[in-house]
N, C-alpha and C positions, 0 to 999 in steps of 0.2 A: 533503581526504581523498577519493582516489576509488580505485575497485576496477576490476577488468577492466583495465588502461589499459596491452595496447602501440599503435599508430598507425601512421598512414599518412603518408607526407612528399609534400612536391609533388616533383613531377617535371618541372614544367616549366621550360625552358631550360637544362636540364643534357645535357649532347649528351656524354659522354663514359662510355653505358652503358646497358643496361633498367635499369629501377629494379625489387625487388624487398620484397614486405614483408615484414619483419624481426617472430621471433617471433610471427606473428599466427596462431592457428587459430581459425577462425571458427565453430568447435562448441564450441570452450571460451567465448565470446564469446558464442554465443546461448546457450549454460547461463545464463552470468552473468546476463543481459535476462530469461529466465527466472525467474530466483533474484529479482531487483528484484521482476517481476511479484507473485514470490510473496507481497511486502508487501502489496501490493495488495488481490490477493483474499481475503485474512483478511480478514475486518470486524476492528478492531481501531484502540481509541480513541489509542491511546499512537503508531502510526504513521502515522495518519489524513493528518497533515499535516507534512510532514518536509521540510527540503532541508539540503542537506552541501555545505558549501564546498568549492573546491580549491584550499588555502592559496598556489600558488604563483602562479594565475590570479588570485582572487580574484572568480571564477566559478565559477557553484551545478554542482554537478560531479553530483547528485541531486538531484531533486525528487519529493517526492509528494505528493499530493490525494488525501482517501478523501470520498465523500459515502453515507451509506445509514443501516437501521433497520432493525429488528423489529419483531413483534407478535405475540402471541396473540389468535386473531378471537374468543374468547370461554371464558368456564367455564364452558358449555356444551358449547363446540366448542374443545378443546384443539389444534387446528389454529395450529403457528407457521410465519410466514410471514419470509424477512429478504430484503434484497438492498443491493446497494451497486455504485458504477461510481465508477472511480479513474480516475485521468491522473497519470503518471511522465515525465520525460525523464531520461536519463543520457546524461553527455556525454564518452565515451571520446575517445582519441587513439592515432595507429596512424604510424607511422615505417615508411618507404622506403628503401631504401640502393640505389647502385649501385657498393655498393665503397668510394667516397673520397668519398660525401656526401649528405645524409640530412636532411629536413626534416621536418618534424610539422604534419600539418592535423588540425584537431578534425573530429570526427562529431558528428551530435547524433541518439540514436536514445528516439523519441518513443512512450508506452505506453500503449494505452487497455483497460483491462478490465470489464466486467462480472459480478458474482458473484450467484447465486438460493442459495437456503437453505431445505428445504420441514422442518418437523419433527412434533415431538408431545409434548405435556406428559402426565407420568405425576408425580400427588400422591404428593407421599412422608410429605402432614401429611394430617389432617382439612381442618383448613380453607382446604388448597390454596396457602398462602404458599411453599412448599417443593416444587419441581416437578423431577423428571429429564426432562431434554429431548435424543433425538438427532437429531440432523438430516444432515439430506443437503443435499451442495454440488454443486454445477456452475457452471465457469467460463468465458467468454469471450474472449480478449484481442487484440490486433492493435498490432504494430511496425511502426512505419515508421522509416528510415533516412533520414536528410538530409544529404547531402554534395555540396557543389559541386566538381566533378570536372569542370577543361576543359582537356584534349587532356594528359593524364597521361602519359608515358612509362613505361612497364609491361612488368615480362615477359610472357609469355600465361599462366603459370603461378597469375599475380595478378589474372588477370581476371574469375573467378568470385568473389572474393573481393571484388573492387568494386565488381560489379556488386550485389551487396547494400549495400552503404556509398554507393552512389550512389544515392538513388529506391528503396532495397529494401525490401520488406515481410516478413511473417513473423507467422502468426496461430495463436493456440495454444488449446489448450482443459484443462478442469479437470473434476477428478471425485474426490470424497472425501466427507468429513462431519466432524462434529465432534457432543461431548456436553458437556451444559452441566447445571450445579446453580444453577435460579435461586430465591432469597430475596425474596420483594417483602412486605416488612411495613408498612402503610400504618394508619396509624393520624391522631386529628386535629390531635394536636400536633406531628407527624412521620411521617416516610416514609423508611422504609430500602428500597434494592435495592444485594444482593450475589450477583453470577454468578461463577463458575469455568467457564471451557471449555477443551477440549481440541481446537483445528482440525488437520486433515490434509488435504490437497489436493491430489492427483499433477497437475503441468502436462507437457505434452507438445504440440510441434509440428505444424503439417500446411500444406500448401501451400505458401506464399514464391514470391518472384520470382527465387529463386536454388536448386536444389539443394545449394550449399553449406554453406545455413543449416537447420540442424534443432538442436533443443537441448530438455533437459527438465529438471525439478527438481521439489522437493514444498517445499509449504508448512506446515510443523509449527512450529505457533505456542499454549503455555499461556497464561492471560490471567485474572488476577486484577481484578474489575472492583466497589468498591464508590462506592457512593451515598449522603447524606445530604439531606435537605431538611425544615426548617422555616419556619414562619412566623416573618417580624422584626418583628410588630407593626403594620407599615405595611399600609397599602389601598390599590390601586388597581386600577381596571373592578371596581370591586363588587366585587374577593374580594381576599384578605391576598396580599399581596407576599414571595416565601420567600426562604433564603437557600440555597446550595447547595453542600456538602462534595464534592470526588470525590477516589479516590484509584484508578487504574489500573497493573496491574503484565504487562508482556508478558513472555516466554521463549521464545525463539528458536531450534530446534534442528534439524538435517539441514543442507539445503544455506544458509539463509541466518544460521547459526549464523554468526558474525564476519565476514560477507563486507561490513558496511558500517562492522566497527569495534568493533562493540559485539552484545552476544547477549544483550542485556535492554534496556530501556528502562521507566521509571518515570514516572508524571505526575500530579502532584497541581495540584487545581482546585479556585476559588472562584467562585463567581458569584451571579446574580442569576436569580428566575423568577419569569414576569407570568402570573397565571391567569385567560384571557379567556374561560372555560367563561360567562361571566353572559349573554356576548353572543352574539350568531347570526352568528359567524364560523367559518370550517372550521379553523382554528388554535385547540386548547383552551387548550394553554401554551407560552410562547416562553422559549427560558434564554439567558444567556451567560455563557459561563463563562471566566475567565481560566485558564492552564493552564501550571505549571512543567515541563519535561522533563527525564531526565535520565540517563545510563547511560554504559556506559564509554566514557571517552574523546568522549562528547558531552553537550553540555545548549543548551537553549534557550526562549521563553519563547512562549506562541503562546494566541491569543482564538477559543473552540469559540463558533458559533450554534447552537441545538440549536428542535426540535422538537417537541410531541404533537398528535395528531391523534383 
């Protein structure tokens, strides 16, 4: 399943025409890289790690990586801090025609972003388990284009259009917020955290190696995210060995609502957590967590490492 996909054919050794590309606008095209990005810069556990086949290649036609976290520097200091940097590729195809014949070269256009999150925790309980938190987003991100492009027969009409598809870059930026309802109930036989957020994101274009290419979109993403952990009984480094419930619900709406199939995505998680607070190491607790996925029209099965500090 891939999205965006008209393409570019080779042109070489057909001597009976310019080649022109067929169906391509290259501003509905960087929407689309846009739209992908917008995965991206959500923090968001259910999309973190994602690739989508293209059943007829049997090549990953998407790919995503999320790595990042939060925190509150203290309750004291209701100061929350998040961030996160992704890596996407999608791999479009773009067809040439010169009348009576028409090849298909893949593209491979490559996505790296980075997202900051500054907020502030407002108690909605006494004893601070129940926090309204808004925060504010800004984003980073930067395309590059890789297409081995030698000695192409092209109309001139098509030549801004390839020279992005050739070595083209394309860097965009984000600006939004999102609010979040977090639950942290910690207790010694158990530990609940359940958050609800709400992300909005405006991405928009600047610079490129092409004035052909400028494209925008927003990322409006709901995200039901709960948590379970107790202890199993077992010890190891000095403190009990827990076991670990997740259950994460995403909803997808604006531009990247069905553009990759699906407008939800679900992921329930078991795992394992080692608490090495006993020792004088910068890592308090390490998880891993096995994780179902699952929404329309996809599923898959995929292993979180996770973090505290």
């Amino acid at each position: 399943m891939v999205v965006f996909a008209p393409g570019i054919a080779l042109a070489q050794g057909l001597s009976d025409g310019d080649f022109n590309l067929i169906g391509t606008n290259l501003q509905k095209r960087a929407n689309g890289v846009l739209t992908l990005m917008a995965y991206s810069v959500v923090p968001d556990l259910t999309s973190s790690s994602l690739s989508i086949s293209n059943a007829a290649t049997d090549n990953p036609g998407v790919v995503m990586s999320q790595l990042g976290g939060g925190f509150t520097w203290s309750k004291g200091l209701p100061l929350y801090l998040e961030g996160a940097i992704a890596y996407s590729r999608y791999d479009p195809s773009f067809v040439a025609s010169n009348g009576s014949e028409s090849r298909r070269v893949p593209a491979k256009w490559n996505t790296v972003s980075a997202t900051g999150g500054i907020g502030w925790d407002f108690p909605l309980t006494e004893n601070k388990e129940l926090v309204f938190r808004p925060i504010f987003n800004f984003s980073l991100g930067y395309v590059a284009s890789d297409l081995s492009v030698a000695r192409f027969a092209v109309a001139r009409q098509a030549q801004r259009e390839l020279a992005f598809l050739d070595n083209g870059s394309l860097s965009a930026y984000g600006l939004g917020g999102a609010v979040m309802l977090d639950w942290e109930h910690y207790r010694q036989s158990h530990e609940v955290d359940i958050e609800l957020r709400y992300t909005n994101i405006y991405l928009h274009s600047f610079g490129g190696s092409s004035d052909a290419v400028q494209g925008s979109a927003t990322a409006q993403t709901a995200n039901l995210y709960a948590r379970w952990r107790a202890p199993t009984g077992l010890q190891a480094l000095d403190r009990p060995v827990r076991y670990v419930l997740e259950l994460s619900h995403s909803h997808y709406f604006g531009n990247q609502a069905g553009v990759l199939g699906f407008n939800y995505l679900t992921s329930l998680g078991v795992g394992l957590e080692l608490d090495t607070s006993a020792h004088e190491i910068f890592v308090t607790r390490a998880r891993a967590v096995v994780r179902y996925v699952f929404g329309n029209n996809v599923s898959g099965v995929s292993l979180g490492l996770a973090a505290s500090f």
